[in-house]
Structure formats: structure tokens, C-alpha cells
C-alpha positions as CSV (number, residue, x, y, z in Angstrom):
1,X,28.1,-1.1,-24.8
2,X,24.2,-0.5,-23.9
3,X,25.6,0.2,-20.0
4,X,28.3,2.4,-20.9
5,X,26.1,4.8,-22.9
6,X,23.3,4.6,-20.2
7,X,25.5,5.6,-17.6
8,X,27.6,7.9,-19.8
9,X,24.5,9.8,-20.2
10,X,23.7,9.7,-16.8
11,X,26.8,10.9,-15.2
12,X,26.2,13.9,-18.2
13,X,23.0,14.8,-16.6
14,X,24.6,15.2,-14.0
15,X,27.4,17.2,-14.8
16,X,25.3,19.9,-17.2
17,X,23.4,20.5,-14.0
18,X,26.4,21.1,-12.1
19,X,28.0,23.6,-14.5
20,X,24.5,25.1,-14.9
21,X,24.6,25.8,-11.4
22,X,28.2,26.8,-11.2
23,X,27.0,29.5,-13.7
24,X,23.8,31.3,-12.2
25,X,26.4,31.3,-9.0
26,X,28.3,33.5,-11.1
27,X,26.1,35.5,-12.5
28,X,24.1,36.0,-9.0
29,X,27.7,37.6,-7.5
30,X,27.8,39.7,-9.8
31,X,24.6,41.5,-8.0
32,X,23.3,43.1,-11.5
33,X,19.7,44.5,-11.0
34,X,19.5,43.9,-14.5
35,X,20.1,39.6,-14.4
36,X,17.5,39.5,-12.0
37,X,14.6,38.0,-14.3
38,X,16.8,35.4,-15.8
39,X,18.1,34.6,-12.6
40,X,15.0,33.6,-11.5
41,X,14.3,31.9,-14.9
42,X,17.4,30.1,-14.0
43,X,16.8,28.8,-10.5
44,X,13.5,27.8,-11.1
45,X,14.4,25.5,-14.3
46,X,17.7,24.3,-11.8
47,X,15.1,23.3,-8.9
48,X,13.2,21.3,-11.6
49,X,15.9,19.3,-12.8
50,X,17.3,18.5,-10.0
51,X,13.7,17.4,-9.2
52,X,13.5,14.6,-12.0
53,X,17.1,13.5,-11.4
54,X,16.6,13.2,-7.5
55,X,13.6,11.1,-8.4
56,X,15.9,8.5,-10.5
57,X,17.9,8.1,-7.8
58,X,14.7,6.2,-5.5
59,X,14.9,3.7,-8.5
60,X,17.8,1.9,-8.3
61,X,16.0,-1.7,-8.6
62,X,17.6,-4.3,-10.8
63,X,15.5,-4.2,-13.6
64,X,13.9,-0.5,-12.9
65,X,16.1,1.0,-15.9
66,X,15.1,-0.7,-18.4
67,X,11.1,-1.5,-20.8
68,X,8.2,-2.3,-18.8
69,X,5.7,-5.3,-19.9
70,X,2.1,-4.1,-18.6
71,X,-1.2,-5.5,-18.8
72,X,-4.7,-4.7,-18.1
73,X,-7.4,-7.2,-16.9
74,X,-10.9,-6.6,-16.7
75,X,-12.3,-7.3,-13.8
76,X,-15.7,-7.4,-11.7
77,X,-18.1,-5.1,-13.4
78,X,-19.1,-6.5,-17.0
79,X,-19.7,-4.1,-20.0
80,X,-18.4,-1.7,-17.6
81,X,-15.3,-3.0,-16.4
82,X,-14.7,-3.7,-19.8
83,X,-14.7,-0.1,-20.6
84,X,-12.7,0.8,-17.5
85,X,-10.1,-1.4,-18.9
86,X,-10.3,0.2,-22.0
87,X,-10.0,4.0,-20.2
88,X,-6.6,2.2,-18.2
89,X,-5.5,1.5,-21.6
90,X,-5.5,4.9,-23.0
91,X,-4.4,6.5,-20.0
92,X,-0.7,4.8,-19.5
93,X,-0.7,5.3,-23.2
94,X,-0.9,9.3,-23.0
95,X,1.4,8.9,-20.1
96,X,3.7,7.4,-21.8
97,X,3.6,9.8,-24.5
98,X,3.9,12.7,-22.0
99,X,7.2,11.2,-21.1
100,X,8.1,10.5,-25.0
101,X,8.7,6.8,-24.3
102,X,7.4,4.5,-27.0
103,X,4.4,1.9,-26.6
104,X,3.6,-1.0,-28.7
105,X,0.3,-3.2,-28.0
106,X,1.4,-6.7,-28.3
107,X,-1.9,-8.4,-27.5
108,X,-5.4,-7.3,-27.1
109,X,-9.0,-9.0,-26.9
110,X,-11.7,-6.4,-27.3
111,X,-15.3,-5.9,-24.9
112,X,-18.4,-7.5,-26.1
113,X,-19.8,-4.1,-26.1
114,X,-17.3,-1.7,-25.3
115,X,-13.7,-1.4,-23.4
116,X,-11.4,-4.5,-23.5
117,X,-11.0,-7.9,-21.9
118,X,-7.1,-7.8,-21.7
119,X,-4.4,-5.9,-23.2
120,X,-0.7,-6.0,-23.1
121,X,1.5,-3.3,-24.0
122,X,5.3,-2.8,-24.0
123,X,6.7,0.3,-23.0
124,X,10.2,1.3,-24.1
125,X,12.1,4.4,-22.1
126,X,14.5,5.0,-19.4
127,X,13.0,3.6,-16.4
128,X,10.0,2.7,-18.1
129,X,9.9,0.0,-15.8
130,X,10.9,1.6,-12.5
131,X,8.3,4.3,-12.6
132,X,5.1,1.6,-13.7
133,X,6.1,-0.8,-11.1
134,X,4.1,2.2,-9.0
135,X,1.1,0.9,-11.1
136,X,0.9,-2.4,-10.7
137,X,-2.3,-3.7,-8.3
138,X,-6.3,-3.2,-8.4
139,X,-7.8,0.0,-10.0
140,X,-11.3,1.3,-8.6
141,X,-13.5,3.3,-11.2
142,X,-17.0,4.6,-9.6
143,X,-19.5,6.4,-12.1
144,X,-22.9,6.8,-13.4
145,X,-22.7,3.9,-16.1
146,X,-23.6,4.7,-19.9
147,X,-24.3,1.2,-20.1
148,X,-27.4,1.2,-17.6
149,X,-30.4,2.5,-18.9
150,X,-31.1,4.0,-15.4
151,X,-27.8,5.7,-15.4
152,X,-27.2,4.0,-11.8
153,X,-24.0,4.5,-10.4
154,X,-21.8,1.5,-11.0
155,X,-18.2,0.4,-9.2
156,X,-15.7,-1.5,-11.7
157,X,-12.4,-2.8,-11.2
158,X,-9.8,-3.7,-13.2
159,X,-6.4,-5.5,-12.6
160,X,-2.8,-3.4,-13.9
161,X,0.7,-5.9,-13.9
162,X,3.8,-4.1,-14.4
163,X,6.7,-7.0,-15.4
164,X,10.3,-5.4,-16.8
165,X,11.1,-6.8,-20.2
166,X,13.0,-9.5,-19.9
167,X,16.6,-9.3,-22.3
168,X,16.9,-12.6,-24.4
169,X,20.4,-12.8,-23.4
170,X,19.2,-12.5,-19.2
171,X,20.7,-15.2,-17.3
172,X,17.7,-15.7,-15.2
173,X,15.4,-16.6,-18.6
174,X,16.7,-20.4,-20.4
175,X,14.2,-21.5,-22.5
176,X,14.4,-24.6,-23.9
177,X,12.4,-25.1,-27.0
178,X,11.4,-28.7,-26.1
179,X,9.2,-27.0,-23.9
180,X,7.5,-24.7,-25.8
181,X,3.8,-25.9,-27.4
182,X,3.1,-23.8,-29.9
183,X,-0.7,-23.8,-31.8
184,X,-1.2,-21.9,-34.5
185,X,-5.2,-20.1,-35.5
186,X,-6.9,-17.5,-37.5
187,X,-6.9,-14.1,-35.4
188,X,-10.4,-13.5,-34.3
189,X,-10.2,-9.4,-34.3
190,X,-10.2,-7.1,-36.2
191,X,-7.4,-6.5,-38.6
192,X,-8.0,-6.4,-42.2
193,X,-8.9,-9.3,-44.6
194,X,-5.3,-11.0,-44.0
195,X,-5.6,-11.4,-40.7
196,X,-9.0,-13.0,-41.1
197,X,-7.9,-15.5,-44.1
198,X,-4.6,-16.6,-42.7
199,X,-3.6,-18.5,-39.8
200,X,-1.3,-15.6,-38.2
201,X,-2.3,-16.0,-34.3
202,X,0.4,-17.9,-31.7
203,X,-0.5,-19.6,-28.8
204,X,2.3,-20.7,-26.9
205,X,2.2,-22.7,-23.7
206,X,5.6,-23.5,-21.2
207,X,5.2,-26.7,-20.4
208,X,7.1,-26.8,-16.9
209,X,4.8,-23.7,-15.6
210,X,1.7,-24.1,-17.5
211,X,2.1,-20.6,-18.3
212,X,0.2,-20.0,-21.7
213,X,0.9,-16.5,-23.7
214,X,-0.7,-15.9,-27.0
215,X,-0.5,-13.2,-29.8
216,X,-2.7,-12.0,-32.5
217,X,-2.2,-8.3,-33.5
218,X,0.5,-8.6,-36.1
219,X,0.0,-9.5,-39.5
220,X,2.6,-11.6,-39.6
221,X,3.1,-14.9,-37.4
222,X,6.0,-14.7,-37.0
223,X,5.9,-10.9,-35.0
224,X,3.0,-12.7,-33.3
225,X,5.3,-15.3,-32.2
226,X,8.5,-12.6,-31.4
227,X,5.9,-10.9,-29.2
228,X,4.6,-13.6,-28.0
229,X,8.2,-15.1,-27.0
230,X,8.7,-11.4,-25.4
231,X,5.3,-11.9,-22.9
232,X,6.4,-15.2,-22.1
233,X,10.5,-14.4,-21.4
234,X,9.2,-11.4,-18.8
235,X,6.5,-13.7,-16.9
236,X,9.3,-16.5,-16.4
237,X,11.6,-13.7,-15.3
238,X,8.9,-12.7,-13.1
239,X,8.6,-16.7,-11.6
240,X,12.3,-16.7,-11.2
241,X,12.6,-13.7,-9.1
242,X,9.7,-14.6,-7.2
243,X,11.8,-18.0,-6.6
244,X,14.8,-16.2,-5.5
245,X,13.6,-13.8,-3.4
246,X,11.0,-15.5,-0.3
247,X,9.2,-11.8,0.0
248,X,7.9,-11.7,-3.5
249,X,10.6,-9.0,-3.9
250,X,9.7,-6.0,-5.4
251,X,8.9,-6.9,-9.2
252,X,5.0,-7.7,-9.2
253,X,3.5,-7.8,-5.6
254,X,1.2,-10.1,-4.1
255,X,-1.8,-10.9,-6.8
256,X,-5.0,-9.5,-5.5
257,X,-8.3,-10.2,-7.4
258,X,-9.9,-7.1,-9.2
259,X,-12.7,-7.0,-6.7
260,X,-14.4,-4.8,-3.9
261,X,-12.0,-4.2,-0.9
262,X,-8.7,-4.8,-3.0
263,X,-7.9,-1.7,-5.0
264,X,-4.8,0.0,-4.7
265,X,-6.6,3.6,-5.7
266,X,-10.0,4.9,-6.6
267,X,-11.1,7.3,-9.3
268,X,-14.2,8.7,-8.4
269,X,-16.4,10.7,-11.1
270,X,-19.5,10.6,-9.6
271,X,-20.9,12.3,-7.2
272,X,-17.6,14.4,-6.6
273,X,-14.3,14.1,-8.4
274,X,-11.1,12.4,-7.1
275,X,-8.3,9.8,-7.5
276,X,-7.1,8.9,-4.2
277,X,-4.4,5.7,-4.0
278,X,-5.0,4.0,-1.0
279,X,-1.7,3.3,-0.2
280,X,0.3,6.7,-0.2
281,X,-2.9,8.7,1.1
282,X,-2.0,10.7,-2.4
283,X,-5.0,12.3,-4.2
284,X,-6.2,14.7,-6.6
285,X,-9.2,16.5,-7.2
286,X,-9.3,16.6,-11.0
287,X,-9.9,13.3,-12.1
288,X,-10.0,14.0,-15.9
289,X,-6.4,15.2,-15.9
290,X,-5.3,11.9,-14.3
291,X,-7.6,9.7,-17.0
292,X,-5.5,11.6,-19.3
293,X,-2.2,10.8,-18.3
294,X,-1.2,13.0,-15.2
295,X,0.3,10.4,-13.2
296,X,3.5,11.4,-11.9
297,X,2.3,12.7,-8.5
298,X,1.6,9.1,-7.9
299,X,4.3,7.4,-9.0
300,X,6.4,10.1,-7.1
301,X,4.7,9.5,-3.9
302,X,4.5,5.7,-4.3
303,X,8.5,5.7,-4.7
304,X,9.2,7.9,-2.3
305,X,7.1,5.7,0.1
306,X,8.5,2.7,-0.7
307,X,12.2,4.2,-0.6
């Protein structure tokens, strides 16, 4: 029922845009002076339209309609990759809210000082997944650092996964529960006095893999444990495509340490200003719009690339 209404809505796009057209056709043979302003009100919101649904069509990936699962690693840099990561973080989530999806932080582990050490957020939206998937690799920040007393310019890195959301009911996902260790602790951030006097925080570890996925900002332990379940269903979706396909397919790349020589785009804010990703040869001159959430001539140019 899910597919029938995705693709019912789709295939209405579609034909609203048609009829739309069909209409300013009519209107423009009519050759009234007078229609000329909002016949040119009328292309122009036609042309961008058909803009955003010729863009869905470059994502027609298996998984690209559906959540993403990403996460943010701090990498080389210390206090200050730690605070990159946490500038990552609030960028994909004002880009998310540009685009009205929905975002839920499922894990996090906060800086010593400032930033983050990891964080994993879901993001729920039409093609959620499909456009992220553009994200996924090493991010470059360079900068005067507020954390060096000389204010010396500093390089950091930090390391963006993209996974789709793995569907309990996907075929490619059996989990047996034999497998599953699960240990149980007191949440060590913050949170409120229940999180600190209860034992809500899940660590769960998949035997066969070793793969180990915990969760500590709900509350309750047994969201922990749903989220926790969710991280872990999307990284074994991850290992079975991976399996199936002998080019690491499409879904998360090849792994490439967050260190010098590996980033996938730069964001320079000192001593000019520009994002430039490395692969598409894309770039823009105003960083601060891109740090808050102007990412869509990337992801465009990324797709298009890879189409």
C-alpha cells in the first residue's frame, strides 16, 4: 500500500505539471498584452518544477526513495575536529529542514571541549536517502581555530556515512536474536536526572560481524534499544549489499580515513571563502550559506555526475 501511494503521488506530479503547461499554452495563444506578467510568472515556476522532478529521475537506486541513516565521525584535528563534527551536524540538519524532511538523533557522544565525537541521525523524506548518498566521504574544514590561543590556522576532517534505513520486513536483513549481545548501562550524557539514575543505555553487538551499535539518548531503554536495532538493521543491509555486488555498489563507497589527502570537498574560511568538492569540480564562494544548509548544488552536480 506504501508503493502504490508513492507512486500514485508521483505519477500526480507529474500530471499537474502537464496540465499546468497545457494551460499557459493556452493562455500564451491567446496573444493578450495584458497575460504577459503572469505568463512569465508561469513559465518561470514551470521551468522550476520540472527542474526538481528531472532531478528525481537521476535517483532511481534501489534504496534511493526511501530514510537515510547518516553519521558523522570526528576525525584528525582534536578539539577542533570535534567542533567540525559538530558544525556537519547542524548543517544536514538545516538542510533537512529546508527540504521539510524530519530528523531524529538516535545516538550522540559529545567533544571534551566542544563539537561531537559521533553522531547518528535518521532522516525521514522522499529520497532522503538518494540525495545524502551525495554526502557520504571525508569533509575538509580549514580555519583560524578558536581553540588555539594563537589563533593559527588549523585543517580538520571529519568522516559523513550515508546508509538507507533498512525496513524490518527487507529480505536482505534476518536477524536472529541468538546472535544479538545485548549489555545494558547508565547513559553517561546529558539528559536529565533519569537518565543518570537508571540503566537506559543499549549496547548491542552482532555476533557473526562483530558489528557493535549502541544507544543512549532516549529515556527509555527500550527506544534505546528500537534505535539501536534500526542502526544495526541498515549497517547489515549495508554488509549484504556490499556482498552482492563485487564493486561496493553504490550504497556507501570505499571507506577512506578522515585524514589529509582524502576529503571528498573543502570548506575554506580562512584566508578566502569557498567550498569546493573535489570530485564534481562544484564550488561556491559563500561558505556560510553552505554551513547553513545550501547543499543542493552539490548534491545536484554529484548526481548528475554519477548518472
Amino acid at each position: 500500500m506504501k508503493k502504490i501511494s508513492d507512486l500514485r503521488d508521483e505519477v500526480t506530479l507529474w500530471r499537474t505539471l502537464e496540465k499546468k503547461i497545457a494551460d499557459t499554452l493556452e493562455l500564451a495563444q491567446m496573444e493578450d498584452p495584458t497575460l504577459q506578467d503572469e505568463l512569465v510568472s508561469e513559465s518561470s515556476s514551470i521551468q522550476t518544477e520540472l527542474h526538481k522532478l528531472e532531478l528525481s529521475t537521476l535517483l532511481g537506486g534501489k534504496y534511493d526513495r526511501g530514510n537515510a541513516l547518516l553519521t558523522i565521525n570526528a576525525g584528525e584535528g582534536g578539539t577542533d575536529a570535534q567542533d567540525w563534527a559538530g558544525m556537519l551536524e547542524r548543517m544536514y540538519l538545516r538542510w533537512a529542514e529546508n527540504r521539510h524532511f524530519s530528523t531524529e538523533i538516535l545516538d550522540s557522544t559529545e567533544g571534551e571541549e566542544a563539537g561531537i565525537k559521533t553522531v547518528s541521525i535518521a532522516v525521514n523524506g522522499p529520497y532522503a536517502y538518494g540525495y545524502l548518498r551525495a554526502e557520504k566521504g571525508v569533509h575538509r574544514l580549514v580555519r583560524l581555530s578558536p581553540f588555539d590561543s594563537a589563533h593559527r590556522r588549523h585543517t580538520s576532517f571529519a568522516q559523513v556515512e550515508v546508509l538507507p534505513e533498512a525496513a524490518a520486513e527487507d529480505p536482505m536483513v534476518v536477524i536472529n536474536p541468538e546472535d544479538l549481545k545485548i549489555d545494558i548501562y547508565k547513559s553517561s550524557g546529558a539528559g536529565g536526572q533519569n537518565v543518570q539514575k537508571n540503566s537506559t543505555a543499549i549496547r548491542i553487538t552482532h555476533l557473526p560481524t562483530g558489528l557493535v551499535v549502541s544507544c543512549q539518548n532516549e529515556r527509555s531503554q527500550l527506544q534505546n534499544r528500537e534505535n539501536a536495532m534500526r542502526v544495526l538493521r541498515s549497517r547489515l543491509l549495508d554488509i549484504a549489499q556490499q556482498a552482492a555486488d563485487k564493486n561496493l555498489a553504490d550504497l556507501r563507497g570505499v571507506y577512506l580515513k578522515a585524514e589529509w589527502g582524502s576529503q571528498i570537498r573543502s570548506y575554506v574560511l580562512h584566508p578566502y571563502q569557498m567550498v569546493k568538492d573535489h570530485r564534481t569540480e562544484f564550488e561556491v564562494g559563500n561558505s556560510q550559506s553552505v554551513l547553513d544548509g545550501d547543499l543542493d548544488g552539490f548534491i545536484e552536480a554529484y548526481l548528475r555526475q554519477a548518472k
